[in-house]
N, C-alpha and C positions, 0 to 999 in steps of 0.2 A: 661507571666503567672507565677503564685505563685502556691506554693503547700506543702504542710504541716500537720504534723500531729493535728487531733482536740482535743488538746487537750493548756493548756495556754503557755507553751515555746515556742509550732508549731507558734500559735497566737504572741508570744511576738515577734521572730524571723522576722513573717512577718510583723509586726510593725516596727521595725528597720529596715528592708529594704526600705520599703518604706519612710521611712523618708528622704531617703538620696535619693531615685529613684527619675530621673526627668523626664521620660518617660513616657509613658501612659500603666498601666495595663489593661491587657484585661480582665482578671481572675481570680478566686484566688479558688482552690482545693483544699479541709478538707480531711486526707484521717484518716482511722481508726488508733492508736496506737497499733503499732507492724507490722501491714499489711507488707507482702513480697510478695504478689503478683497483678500485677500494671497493668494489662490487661485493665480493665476499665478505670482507669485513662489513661495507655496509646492510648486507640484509642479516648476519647478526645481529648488529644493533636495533637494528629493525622489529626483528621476534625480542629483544632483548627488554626493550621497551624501558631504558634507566631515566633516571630523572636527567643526569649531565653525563658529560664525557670528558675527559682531562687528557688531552692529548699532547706529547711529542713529538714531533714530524718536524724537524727542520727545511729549509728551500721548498724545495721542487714539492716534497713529497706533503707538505704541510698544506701548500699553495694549491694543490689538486685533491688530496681532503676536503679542503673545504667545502669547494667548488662541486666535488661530487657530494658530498653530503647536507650543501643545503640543495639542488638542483635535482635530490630524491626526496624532497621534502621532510626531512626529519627533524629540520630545525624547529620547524611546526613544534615541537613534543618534547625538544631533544636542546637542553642548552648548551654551547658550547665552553671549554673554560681552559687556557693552555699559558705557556710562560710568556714574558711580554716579547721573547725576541719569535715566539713564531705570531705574535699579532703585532709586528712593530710595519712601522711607516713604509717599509718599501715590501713587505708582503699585503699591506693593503691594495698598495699600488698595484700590484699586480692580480687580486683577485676582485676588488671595488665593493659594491651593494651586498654581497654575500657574507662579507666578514660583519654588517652591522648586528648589534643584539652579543658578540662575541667575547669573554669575557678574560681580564689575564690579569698577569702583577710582574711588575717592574721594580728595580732599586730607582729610578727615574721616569720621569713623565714631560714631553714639555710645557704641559700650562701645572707645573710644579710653580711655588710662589718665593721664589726668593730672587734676589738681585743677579747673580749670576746666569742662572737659568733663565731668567727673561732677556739679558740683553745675549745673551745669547742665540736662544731661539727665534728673536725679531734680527738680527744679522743673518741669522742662515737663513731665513721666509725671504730677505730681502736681497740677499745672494742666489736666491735658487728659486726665482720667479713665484712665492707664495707657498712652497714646499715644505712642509713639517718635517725636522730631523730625527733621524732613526737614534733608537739609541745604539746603534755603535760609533753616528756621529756624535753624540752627545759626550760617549768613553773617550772616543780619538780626542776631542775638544778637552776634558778632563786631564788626558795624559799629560797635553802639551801646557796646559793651565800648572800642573804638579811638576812638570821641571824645571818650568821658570821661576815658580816660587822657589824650588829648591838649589836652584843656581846663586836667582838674588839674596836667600838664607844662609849661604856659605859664600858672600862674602863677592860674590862674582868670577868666582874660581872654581868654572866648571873641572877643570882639572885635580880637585881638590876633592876626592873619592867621598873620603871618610865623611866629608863636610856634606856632602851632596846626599851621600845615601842618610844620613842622618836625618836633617832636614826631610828629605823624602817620606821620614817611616812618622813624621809629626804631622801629614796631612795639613797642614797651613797655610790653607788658601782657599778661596771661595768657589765650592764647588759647584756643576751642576745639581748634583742631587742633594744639595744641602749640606751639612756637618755632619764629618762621618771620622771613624779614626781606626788603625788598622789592629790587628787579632797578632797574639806573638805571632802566627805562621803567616803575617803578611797577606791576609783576606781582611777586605775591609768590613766592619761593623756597621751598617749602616739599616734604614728604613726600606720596607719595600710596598710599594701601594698598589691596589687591586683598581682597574681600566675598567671601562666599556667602550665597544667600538660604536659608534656615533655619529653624528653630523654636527661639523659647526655653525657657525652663524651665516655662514655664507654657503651651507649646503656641502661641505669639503668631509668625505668622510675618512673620521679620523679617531683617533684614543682620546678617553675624555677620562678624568681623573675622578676615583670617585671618596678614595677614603686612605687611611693607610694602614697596612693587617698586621702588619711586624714592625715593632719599632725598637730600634737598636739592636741588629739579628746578626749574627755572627756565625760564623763557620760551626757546623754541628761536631769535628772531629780537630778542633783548633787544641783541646785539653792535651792531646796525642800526641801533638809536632814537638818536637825539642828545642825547638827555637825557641828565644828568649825575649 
C-alpha cells in the first residue's frame, strides 16, 4: 500500500515509486496536508493487512506516522519503506527506537566508501559532538565543494560566468556521493542505495547502508527538456 499527502509532490512521489515497483499495489491513501493524526488511516491498514507500506509524509506529518504506527503495533506485520529524506538523521532524532527495522534509498549514505565522504562525515561527527549528517548536510557540503572546483576551473575568476557555469555542468570534483555527472536538463545522473535504520557500534540509532538499487539513474523525463 501507498500513502500520501493530496496534494501534487504526495502524488509525484507516489508516481516515482511506482515506476520502479514491480509488485502489485493494493492501495494507495490521499491523506490531508499537514494531518498528524493517523487513527483512520491506521486502522485501514490494520483490516488491510499489506505486506509494506511506501510512505510520503514529509516533517511533522512523517515524524507522527511513525510514532503512531509503530505505537499501534503494526510494525509487528507491517514493514516500513519511504525516501531517504523522510528516514534521514534529523527525523530519526526526533522520533528514536521506532524508526529502527525502517527501510529507504538515498543518492547518499554517510558510511558510503569513498574519500570525500569520509572525511567529511568524521568532520561533522567531530563538529557536532558525535552527530551523523543529514543528507541535506551532505547537499549544502556538495554545493559548496562544486563552486570551488568551479571557481578554481575557470581560472580563479569567479566573475567569469561563462567559465564558471561551464566548469559547473562537468561535475569535477570529489563528491559526497561519489561520481556522478549531470543529464542535458541539469538533474544529476548518479546512484542511489537502499538503508536500514539500525544501531551502530556504539548503540546510536542510525541508517546503515545496505546495497545500491539503481546505478547511474537519471531523470525519467530528461529526453523532454530542450536543453542541450
Amino acid at each position: 500500500m501507498l500513502i500520501a499527502p493530496n496534494y501534487p509532490a504526495g502524488k509525484d512521489a507516489l508516481g516515482g515509486f511506482k515506476r520502479q515497483f514491480k509488485g502489485q499495489v493494493a492501495d494507495e491513501l490521499y491523506t490531508k496536508l499537514g494531518q498528524i493524526d493517523y487513527a483512520a488511516e491506521l486502522a485501514q491498514l490494520r483490516a488491510a493487512k499489506p505486506d509494506s507500506i511506501y510512505f510520503f509524509l514529509p516533517g511533522a506529518m512523517g515524524i507522527n506516522f511513525i510514532k503512531q504506527f509503530v505505537g499501534a503495533g503494526l510494525s509487528k506485520d507491517i514493514t516500513l519503506v519511504t525516501s531517504g529524506f523522510s528516514a534521514d538523521e534529523d527525523v530519526i532524532g526526533a522520533v528514536g527506537e521506532p524508526m529502527l527495522g525502517l527501510f529507504n534509498t538515498s543518492h547518499w549514505a554517510h558510511d558510503l566508501d569513498n574519500a570525500a565522504n569520509k572525511q567529511f562525515v568524521a568532520a561533522f561527527r567531530k563538529e557536532y559532538n558525535g552527530r551523523y549528517p543529514s543528507v541535506y548536510a551532505a547537499q549544502a557540503y556538495d554545493a559548496i565543494l562544486a563552486m570551488d572546483a568551479a571557481v578554481k576551473q575557470a581560472g580563479g575568476n569567479a566573475q567569469n560566468r561563462e567559465a564558471v557555469v561551464a566548469a559547473l555542468k562537468k561535475a569535477n570534483y570529489a563528491s559526497t556521493r561519489g561520481n556522478f555527472k549531470y543529464a542535458n536538463n541539469h538533474y544529476p545522473i548518479e546512484n542511489f542505495y537502499l538503508r536500514v535504520i539500525g544501531k551502530d557500534a556504539q548503540g546510536k540509532v542510525t541508517n546503515k547502508l545496505i546495497n545500491t538499487v539503481l546505478t547511474n539513474y537519471g531523470d525519467s523525463y530528461a529526453d523532454k527538456c530542450q536543453l542541450k
